[in-house]
N, C-alpha and C positions, 0 to 999 in steps of 0.2 A: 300745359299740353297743347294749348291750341299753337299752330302755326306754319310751317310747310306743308305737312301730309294734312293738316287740315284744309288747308287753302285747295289741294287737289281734290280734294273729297266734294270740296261744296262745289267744286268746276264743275266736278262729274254730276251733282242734283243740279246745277244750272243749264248743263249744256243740255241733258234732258227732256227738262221743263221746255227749252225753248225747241230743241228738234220738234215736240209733241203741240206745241202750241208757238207759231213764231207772232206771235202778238206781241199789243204797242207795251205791255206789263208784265213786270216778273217780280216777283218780293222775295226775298232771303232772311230767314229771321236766324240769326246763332244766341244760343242760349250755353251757358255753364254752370250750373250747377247739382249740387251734391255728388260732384267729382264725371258726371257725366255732358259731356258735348254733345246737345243737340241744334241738329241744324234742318229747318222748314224750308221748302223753297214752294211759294203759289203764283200759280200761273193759271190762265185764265181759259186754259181747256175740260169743256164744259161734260162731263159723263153721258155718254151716248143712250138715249132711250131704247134704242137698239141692241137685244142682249149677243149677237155673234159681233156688231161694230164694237160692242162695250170688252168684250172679250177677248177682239185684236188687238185691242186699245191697252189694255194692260198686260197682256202675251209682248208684245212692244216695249212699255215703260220697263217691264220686271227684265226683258234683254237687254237694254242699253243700261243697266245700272247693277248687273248681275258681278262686275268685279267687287263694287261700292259694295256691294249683300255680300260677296263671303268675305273680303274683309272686317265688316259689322260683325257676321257672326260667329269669325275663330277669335273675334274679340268679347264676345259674348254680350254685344249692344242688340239693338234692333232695330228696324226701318218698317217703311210700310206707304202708304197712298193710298186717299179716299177724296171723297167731295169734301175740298174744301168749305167752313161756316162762316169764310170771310165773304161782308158783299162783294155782290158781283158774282157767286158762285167760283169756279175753276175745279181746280186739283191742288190736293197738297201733299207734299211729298214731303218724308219727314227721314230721317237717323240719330240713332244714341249711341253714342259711342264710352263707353264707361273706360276713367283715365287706368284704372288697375290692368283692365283689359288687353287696353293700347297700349302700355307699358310690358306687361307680356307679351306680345306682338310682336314688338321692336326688337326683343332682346332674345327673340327665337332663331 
């Protein structure tokens, strides 16, 4: 499963990540297993202690990545972003995409 449309999908959690944070680091982790593509991406923007800053902040993330979500979810995977628990704190932005899913997808 993984390879074109996957390569677009992780653009779109990269270019993100870095719109929202244009820092010197970005990590990408792709994972596959039990038939599901997930893919992390943390960057090093830090959760606003400020609850209307903290709420533009992700009013923001969830718009720039709102194609990436309904594709995830006519395919029946999931995403999501919270603080990331790697040091150094950031954000981590995350998608599952299950190969059954994505396979109906294509074939709609």
């Amino acid at each position: 499963m993984p390879g074109p449309r996957s390569r677009v999908w992780a653009k779109e959690l990269i270019a993100t990540a870095r719109q929202l944070d244009p820092g010197p680091s970005l990590y990408l982790a792709v994972r596959f297993r039990d038939d599901i593509l997930r893919l992390s991406v943390y960057d090093g923007h830090a959760p606003h202690p400020h609850p209307r800053l903290a709420a533009h902040c992700e009013a923001r993330r969830r718009a720039s990545l709102r194609v990436m979500a309904a594709v995830v979810r006519d395919c029946g995977g999931s995403w999501g972003f919270g603080e990331s628990r790697e040091p150094g704190g950031g954000t981590r932005t995350w998608a599952g995409l299950p190969r059954a899913g994505a396979a109906g997808y294509l074939n709609e």
